[in-house]
NUPADREN-413031 format. One record per residue (C-alpha): residue in one letter; x, z, y. Coordinates in Angstrom, 3 decimals, m for minus. Example, Ala and Ser with C-alpha at 12.3 -4.5 7.8 and 13.67 -1.06 7.14 Angstrom:
2
<bavo><aa>A</aa><px>12.300</px><pz>7.800</pz><py>m4.500</py></bavo>
<bavo><aa>S</aa><px>13.670</px><pz>7.140</pz><py>m1.060</py></bavo>
***
This chain:
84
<bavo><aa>X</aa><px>m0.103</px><pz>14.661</pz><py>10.366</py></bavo>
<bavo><aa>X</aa><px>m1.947</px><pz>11.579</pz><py>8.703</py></bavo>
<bavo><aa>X</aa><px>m5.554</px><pz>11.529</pz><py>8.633</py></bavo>
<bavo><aa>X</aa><px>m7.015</px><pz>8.409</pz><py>7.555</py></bavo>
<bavo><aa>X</aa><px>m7.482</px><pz>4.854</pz><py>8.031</py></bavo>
<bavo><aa>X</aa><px>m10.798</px><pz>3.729</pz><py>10.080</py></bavo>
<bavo><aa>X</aa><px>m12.986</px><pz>1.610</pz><py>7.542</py></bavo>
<bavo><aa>X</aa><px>m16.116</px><pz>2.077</pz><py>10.295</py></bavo>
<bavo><aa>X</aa><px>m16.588</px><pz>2.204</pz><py>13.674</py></bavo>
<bavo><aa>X</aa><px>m20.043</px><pz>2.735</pz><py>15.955</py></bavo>
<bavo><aa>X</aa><px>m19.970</px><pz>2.965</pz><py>19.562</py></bavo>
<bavo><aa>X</aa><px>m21.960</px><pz>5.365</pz><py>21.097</py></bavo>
<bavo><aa>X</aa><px>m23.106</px><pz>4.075</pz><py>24.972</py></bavo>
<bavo><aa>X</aa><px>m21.670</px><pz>6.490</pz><py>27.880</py></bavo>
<bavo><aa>X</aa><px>m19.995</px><pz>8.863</pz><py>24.929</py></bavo>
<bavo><aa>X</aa><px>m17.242</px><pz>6.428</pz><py>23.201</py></bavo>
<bavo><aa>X</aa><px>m16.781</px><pz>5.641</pz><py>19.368</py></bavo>
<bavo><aa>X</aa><px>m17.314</px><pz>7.487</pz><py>16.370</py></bavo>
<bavo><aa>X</aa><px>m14.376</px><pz>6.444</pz><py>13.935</py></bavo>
<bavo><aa>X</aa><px>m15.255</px><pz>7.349</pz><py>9.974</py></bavo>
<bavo><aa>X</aa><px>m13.370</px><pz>6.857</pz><py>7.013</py></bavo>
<bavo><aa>X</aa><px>m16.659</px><pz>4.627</pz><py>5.588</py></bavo>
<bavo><aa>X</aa><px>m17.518</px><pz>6.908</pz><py>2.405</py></bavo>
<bavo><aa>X</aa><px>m14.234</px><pz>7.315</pz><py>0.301</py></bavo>
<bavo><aa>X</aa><px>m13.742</px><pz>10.916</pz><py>1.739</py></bavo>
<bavo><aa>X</aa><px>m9.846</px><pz>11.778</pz><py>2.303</py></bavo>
<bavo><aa>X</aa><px>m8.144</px><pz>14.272</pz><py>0.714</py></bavo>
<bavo><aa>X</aa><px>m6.954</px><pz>16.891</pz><py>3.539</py></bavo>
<bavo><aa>X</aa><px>m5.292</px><pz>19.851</pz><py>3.550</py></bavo>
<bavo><aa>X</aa><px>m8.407</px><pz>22.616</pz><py>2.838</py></bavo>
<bavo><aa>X</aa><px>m6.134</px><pz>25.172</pz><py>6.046</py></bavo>
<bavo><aa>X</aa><px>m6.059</px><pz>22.329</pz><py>8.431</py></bavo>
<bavo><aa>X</aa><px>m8.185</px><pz>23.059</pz><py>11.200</py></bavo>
<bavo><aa>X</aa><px>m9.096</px><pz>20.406</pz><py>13.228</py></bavo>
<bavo><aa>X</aa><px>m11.353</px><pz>21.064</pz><py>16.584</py></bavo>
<bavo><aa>X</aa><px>m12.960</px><pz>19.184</pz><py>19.550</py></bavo>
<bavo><aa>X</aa><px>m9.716</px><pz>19.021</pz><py>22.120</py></bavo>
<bavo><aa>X</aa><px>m6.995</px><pz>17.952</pz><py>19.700</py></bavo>
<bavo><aa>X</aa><px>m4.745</px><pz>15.528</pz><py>20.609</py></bavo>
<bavo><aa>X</aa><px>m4.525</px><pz>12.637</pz><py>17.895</py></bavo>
<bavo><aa>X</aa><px>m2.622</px><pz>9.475</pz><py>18.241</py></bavo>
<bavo><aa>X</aa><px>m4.065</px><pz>6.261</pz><py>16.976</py></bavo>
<bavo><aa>X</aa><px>m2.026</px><pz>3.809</pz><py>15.640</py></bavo>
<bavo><aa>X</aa><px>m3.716</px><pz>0.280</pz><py>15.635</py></bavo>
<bavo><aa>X</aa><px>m2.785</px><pz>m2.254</pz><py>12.770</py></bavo>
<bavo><aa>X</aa><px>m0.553</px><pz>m4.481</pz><py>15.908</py></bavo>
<bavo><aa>X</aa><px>1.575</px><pz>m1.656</pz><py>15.939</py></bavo>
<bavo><aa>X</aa><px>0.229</px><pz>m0.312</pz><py>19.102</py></bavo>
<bavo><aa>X</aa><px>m0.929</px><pz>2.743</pz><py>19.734</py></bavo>
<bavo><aa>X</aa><px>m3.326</px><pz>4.836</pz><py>22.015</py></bavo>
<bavo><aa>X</aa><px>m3.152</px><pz>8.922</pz><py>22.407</py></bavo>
<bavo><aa>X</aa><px>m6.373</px><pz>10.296</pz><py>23.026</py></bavo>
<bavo><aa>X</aa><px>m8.189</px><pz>13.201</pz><py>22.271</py></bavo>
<bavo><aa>X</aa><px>m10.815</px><pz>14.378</pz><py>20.152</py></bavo>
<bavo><aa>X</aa><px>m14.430</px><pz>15.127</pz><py>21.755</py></bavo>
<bavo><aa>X</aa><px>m16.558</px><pz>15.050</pz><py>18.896</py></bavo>
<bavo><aa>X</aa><px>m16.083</px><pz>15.931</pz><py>15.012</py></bavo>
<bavo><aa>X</aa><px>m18.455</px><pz>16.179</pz><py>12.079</py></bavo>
<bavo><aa>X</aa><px>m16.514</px><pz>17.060</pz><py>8.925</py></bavo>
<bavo><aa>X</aa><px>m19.391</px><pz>18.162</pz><py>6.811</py></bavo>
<bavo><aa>X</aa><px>m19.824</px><pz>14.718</pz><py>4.972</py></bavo>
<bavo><aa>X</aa><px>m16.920</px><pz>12.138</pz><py>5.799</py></bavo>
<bavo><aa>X</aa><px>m14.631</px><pz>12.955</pz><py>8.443</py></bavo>
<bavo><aa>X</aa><px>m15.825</px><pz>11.533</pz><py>11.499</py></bavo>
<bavo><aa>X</aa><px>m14.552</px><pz>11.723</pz><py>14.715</py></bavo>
<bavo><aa>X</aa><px>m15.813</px><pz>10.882</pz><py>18.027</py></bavo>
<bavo><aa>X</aa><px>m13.090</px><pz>9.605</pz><py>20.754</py></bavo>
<bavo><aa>X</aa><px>m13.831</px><pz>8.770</pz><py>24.485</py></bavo>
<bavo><aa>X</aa><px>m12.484</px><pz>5.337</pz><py>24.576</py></bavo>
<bavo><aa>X</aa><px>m13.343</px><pz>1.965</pz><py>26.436</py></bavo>
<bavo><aa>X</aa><px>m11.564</px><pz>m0.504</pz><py>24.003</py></bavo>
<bavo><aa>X</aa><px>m12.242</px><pz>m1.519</pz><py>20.609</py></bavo>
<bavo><aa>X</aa><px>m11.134</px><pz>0.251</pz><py>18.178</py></bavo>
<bavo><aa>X</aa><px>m10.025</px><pz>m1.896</pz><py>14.747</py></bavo>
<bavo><aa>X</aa><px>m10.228</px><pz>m1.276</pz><py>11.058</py></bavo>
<bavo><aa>X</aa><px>m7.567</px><pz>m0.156</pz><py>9.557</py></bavo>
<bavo><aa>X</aa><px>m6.391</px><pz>2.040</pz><py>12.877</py></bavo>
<bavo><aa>X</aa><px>m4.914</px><pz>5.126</pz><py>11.339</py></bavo>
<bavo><aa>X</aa><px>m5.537</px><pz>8.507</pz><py>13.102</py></bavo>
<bavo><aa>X</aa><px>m2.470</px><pz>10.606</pz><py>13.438</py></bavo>
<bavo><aa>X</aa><px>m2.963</px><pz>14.125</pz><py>14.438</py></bavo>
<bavo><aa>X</aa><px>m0.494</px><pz>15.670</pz><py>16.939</py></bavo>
<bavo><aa>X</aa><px>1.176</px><pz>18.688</pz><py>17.124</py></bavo>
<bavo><aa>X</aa><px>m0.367</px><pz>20.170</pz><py>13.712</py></bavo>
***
């Protein structure tokens, strides 16, 4: 299932990056429950992809998701979740 696009990104030292869709909120499904431990796949604009899970979340204002990653993550990455 399609989450969003990544307009932001902040790296957090020793924890990873916090991906957010910047402040246009997207429009989920209000059942969809979405926890620390999910797989998600992201899909960078190259067409590559890395699967990864999720080890942070804050869905009160915008979505944002923290991932335990060592490489760059681009704009415009869309975050796929898996098995949803």
């Amino acid at each position: 299932m399609f989450l969003y696009k990544v307009e932001k990104t902040f790296k957090v030292k020793d924890r990873g990056y916090i991906l957010t869709p910047g402040y246009s909120k997207p429009k989920l499904d209000e059942n969809l429950k979405i926890k620390i431990g999910d797989s998600i796949k992201l899909q960078f604009p190259d067409g590559s992809y890395l699967a990864t899970k999720i080890t942070g979340i804050n869905f009160n204002s915008c979505y944002d998701i923290l991932i335990d990653s060592l490489e760059d993550i681009p704009i415009g990455t869309e975050i796929w979740l898996i098995n949803q």
